[in-house]
C-alpha positions in Angstrom: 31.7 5.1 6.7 28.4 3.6 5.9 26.6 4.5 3.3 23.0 3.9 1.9 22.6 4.5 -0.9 19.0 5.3 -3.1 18.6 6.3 -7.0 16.7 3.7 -9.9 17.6 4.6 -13.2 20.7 4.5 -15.3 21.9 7.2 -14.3 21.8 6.4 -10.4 23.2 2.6 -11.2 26.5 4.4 -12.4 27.1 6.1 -9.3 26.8 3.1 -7.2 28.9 1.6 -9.6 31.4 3.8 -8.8 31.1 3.9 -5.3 31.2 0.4 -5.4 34.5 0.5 -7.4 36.0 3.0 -5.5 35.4 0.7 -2.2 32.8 2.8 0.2 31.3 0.6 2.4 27.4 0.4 1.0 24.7 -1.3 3.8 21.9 -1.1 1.9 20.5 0.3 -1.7 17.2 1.2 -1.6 15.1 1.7 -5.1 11.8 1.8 -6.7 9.3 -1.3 -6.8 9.7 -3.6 -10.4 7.3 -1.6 -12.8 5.8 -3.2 -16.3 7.9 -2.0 -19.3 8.5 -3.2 -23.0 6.2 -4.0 -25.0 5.1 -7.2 -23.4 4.4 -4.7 -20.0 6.5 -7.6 -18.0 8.1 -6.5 -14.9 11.2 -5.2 -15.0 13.8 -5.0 -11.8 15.4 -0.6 -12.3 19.1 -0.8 -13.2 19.7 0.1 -9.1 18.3 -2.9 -8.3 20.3 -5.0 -11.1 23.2 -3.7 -9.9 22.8 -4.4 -6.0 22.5 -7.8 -6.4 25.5 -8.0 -9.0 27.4 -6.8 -6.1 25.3 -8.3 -3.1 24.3 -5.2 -1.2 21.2 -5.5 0.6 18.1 -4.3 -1.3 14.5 -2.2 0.0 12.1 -1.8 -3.0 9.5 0.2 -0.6 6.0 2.2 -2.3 7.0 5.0 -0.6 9.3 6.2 3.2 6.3 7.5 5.0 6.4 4.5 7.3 7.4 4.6 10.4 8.5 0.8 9.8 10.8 1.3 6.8 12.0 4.9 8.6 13.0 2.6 12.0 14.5 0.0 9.6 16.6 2.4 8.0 17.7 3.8 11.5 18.6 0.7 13.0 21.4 0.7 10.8 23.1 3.7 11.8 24.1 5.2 8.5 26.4 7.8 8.4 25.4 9.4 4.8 23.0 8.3 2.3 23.5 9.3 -1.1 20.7 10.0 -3.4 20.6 9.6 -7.3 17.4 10.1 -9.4 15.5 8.2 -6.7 12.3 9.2 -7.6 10.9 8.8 -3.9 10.5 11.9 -2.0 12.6 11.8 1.4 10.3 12.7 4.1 12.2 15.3 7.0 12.2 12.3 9.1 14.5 10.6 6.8 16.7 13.2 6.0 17.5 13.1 9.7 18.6 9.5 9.9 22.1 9.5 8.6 24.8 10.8 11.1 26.1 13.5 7.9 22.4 14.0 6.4 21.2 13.0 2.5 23.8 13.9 -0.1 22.3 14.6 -3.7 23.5 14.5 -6.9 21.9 16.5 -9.3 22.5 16.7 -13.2 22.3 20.7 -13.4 25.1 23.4 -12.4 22.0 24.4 -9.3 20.6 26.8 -8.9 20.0 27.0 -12.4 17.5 23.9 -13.3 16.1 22.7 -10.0 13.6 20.1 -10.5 12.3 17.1 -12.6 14.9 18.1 -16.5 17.3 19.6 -15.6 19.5 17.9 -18.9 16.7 18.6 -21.3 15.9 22.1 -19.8 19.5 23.2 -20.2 20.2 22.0 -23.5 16.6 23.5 -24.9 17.5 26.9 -23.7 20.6 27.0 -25.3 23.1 26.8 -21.9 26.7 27.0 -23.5 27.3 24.4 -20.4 26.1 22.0 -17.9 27.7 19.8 -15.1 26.9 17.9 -11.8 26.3 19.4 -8.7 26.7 17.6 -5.1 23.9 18.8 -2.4 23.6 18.5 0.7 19.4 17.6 0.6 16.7 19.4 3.2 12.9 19.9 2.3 12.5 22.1 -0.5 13.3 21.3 -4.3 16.6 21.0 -4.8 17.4 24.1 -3.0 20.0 22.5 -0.3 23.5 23.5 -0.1 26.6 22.7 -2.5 28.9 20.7 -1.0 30.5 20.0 -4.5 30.3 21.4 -8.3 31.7 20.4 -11.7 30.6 21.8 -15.2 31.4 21.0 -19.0 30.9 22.6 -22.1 27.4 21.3 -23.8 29.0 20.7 -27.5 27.3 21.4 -30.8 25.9 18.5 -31.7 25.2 16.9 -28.1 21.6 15.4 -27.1 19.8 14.6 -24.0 21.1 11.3 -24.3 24.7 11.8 -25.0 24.6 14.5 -22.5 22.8 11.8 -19.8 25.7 9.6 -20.2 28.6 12.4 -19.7 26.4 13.2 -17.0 26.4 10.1 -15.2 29.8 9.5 -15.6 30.6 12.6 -14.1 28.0 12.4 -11.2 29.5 9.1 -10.4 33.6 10.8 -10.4 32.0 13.7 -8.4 29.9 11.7 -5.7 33.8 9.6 -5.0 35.2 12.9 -4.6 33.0 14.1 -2.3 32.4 11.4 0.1 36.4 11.4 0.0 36.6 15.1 1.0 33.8 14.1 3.7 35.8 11.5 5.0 38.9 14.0 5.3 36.6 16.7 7.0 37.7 19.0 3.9 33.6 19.1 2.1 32.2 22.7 2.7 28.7 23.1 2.3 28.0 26.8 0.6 24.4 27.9 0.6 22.7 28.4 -2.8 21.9 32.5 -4.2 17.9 31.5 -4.6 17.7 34.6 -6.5 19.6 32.7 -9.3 17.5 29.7 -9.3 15.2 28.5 -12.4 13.1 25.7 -12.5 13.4 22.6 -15.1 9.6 21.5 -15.4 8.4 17.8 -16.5 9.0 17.3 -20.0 5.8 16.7 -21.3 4.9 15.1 -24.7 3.2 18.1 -26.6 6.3 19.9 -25.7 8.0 18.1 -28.8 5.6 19.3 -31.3 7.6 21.1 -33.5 6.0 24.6 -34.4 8.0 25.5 -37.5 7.3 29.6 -37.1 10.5 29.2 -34.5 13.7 30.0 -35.6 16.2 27.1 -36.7 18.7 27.3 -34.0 15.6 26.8 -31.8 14.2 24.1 -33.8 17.5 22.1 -33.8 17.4 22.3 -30.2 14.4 20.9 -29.7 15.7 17.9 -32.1 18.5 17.6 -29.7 16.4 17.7 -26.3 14.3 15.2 -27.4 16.3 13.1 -28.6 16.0 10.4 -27.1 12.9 10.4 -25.8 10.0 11.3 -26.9 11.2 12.4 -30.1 10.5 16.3 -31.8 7.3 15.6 -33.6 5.9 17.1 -36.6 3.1 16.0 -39.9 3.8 15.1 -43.2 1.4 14.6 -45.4 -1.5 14.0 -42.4 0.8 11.5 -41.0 3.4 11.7 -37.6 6.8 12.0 -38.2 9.5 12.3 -35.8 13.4 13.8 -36.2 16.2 12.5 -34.9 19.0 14.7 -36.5 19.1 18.1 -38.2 21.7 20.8 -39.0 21.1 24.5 -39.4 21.7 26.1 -43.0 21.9 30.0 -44.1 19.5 30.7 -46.2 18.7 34.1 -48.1 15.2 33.3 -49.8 12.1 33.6 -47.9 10.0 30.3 -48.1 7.2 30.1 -45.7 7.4 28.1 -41.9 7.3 24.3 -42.9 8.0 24.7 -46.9 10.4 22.0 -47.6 12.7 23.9 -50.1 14.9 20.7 -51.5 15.2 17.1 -50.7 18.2 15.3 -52.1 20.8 12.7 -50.2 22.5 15.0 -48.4 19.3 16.3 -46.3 15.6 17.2 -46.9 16.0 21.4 -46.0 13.1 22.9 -44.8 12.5 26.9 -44.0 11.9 27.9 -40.6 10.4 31.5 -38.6 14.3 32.3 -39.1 16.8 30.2 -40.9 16.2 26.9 -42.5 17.1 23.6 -41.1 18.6 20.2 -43.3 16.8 17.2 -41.7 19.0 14.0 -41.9 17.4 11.7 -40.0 13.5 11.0 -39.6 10.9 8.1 -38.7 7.1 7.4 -39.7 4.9 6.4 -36.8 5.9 3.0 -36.6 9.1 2.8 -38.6 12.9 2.6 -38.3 14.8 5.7 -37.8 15.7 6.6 -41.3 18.6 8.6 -43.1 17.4 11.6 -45.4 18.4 9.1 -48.7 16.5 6.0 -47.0 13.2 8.0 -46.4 13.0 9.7 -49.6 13.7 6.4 -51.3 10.5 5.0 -49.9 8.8 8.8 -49.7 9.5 10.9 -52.5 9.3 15.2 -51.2 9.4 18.1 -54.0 9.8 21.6 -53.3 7.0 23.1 -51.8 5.4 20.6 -50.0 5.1 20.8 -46.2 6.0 20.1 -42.6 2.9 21.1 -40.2 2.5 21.8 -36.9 0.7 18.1 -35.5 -2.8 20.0 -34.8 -2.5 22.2 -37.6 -2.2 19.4 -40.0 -5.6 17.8 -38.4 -7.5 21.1 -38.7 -6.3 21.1 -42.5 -7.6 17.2 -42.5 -11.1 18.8 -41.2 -11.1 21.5 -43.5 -10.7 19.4 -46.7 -13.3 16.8 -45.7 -10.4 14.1 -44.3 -10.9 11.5 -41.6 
């Protein structure tokens, strides 16, 4: 069987990785152009591409598949399935056409819930007790093809976007194996998706991890989770950007305002929420190292009563009091 095979990121390298380990014939790997990243904004080849030429499979870095030259170069080599990971190309119908079986997906959601652009940070915001992979059979619309394949685990306590990413993309690359195997036997059954059922998981964007501490804990620690790690949940001490890494919730009785930081010690600097109070353990100033609770209060000593603020909510204080 041969098998193109599209996706950039990590999380598409490690399901040509498996692919490649389990012995499918791959033609070609197609991924996105070298884009300016770090610091230094140097080019950098996507993890797809790194891989590919570890493993010597041809390589097509196009702008986009809208011409008719890269769609006649892709059809000249008679694929018979091309599998699509985190690509971030769309496939135009034309494409989709190409292989002999069609464009296979893998998405990181249990679809229809969390079609779309975060689906790991979407269900782990909105408290999902699980998530899992999902194998799709791709046509036009978003995400909305049918399951050829499903697998789903339990999303743990303490789990983030990124530990979830890499259970993800382990499992993506087991389930992608497994279905080009059943393909192969003529045992993978495509079963439309219940539309009704379907949610979408929107771009994350950055104001989305400002921190608004009327919300209750469990929420709160959520967000810490989701965002973790990238871009960070974001809130303002003391006029300044801080960003949190770690938190646990804590039962408390007493009422303390949204924000009021009711101790700081060692163990965790706790601060009351809508509902609930949280214990922050880790935490980082704009342009610091990630910090334990005992690190940051050893450089930033917190009493009782002083506050974590909502980002804009600190600058309107700022403006109020006369600050620049």
């Amino acid at each position: 069987m041969k098998i193109i095979f599209a996706g950039t990121p990590v999380f598409a390298a490690k399901a040509l990785e498996a692919l490649q380990k389990a012995g499918f014939n791959i033609i070609l790997a197609l991924t996105q152009p070298d884009r300016p990243a770090g610091r230094g904004m140097k080019m950098q080849a996507s993890p797809v591409k790194i891989l590919a030429q570890q493993y010597s499979i041809p390589l097509l870095q196009p702008e986009a598949l809208k011409s008719p030259d890269i769609q006649a170069q892709l059809a000249t080599l008679e694929p018979d399935v091309m599998i699509v990971a985190a690509y971030g190309l769309l496939l135009p119908e034309a494409v989709l056409r190409i292989p002999r079986h069609g464009c296979i997906n893998i998405h990181a959601s249990l679809l229809p819930r969390w079609r779309g652009a975060a689906p790991i940070q979407r269900a782990l915001l909105e408290g999902d007790a699980e998530t899992g992979i999902t194998i799709m059979q791709m046509d036009q619309g978003l995400d909305t093809g049918a399951i050829l394949l499903k697998r789903a685990f339990t999303i743990e306590p303490h789990d983030t976007t990124g530990t979830l990413h890499d259970k993800l993309a382990d499992l993506g690359g087991e389930c992608i194996v497994e279905a080009l195997l059943l393909l192969e036997q003529g045992r993978l059954i495509a079963t439309p998706q219940h539309d009704a059922e379907a949610c979408y998981a929107a771009k994350i964007r950055k104001a989305d991890a400002e921190i608004d501490w009327t919300h209750d804990a469990a929420h709160i620690n959520r967000m810490i989770r989701t965002y973790n790690p990238h871009p960070g949940a974001s809130t303002c001490l003391h006029g300044n950007p801080v960003k949190l890494w770690q938190a646990s919730i804590v039962n408390r009785a007493e009422k303390h305002s949204p924000g009021e930081i009711i101790a700081a010690d060692p163990n965790g600097i706790m601060v009351a929420c809508g509902h609930g109070a949280l214990s922050i353990n880790m935490l980082q100033k704009a342009g610091g190292k990630k910090l334990t609770a005992a690190q940051f209060l050893a450089g930033t000593p917190l009493q009782p009563g002083e506050r974590f603020h909502k980002m804009e909510l600190d600058h309107q204080n700022n403006q109020d009091s006369g600050q620049t």
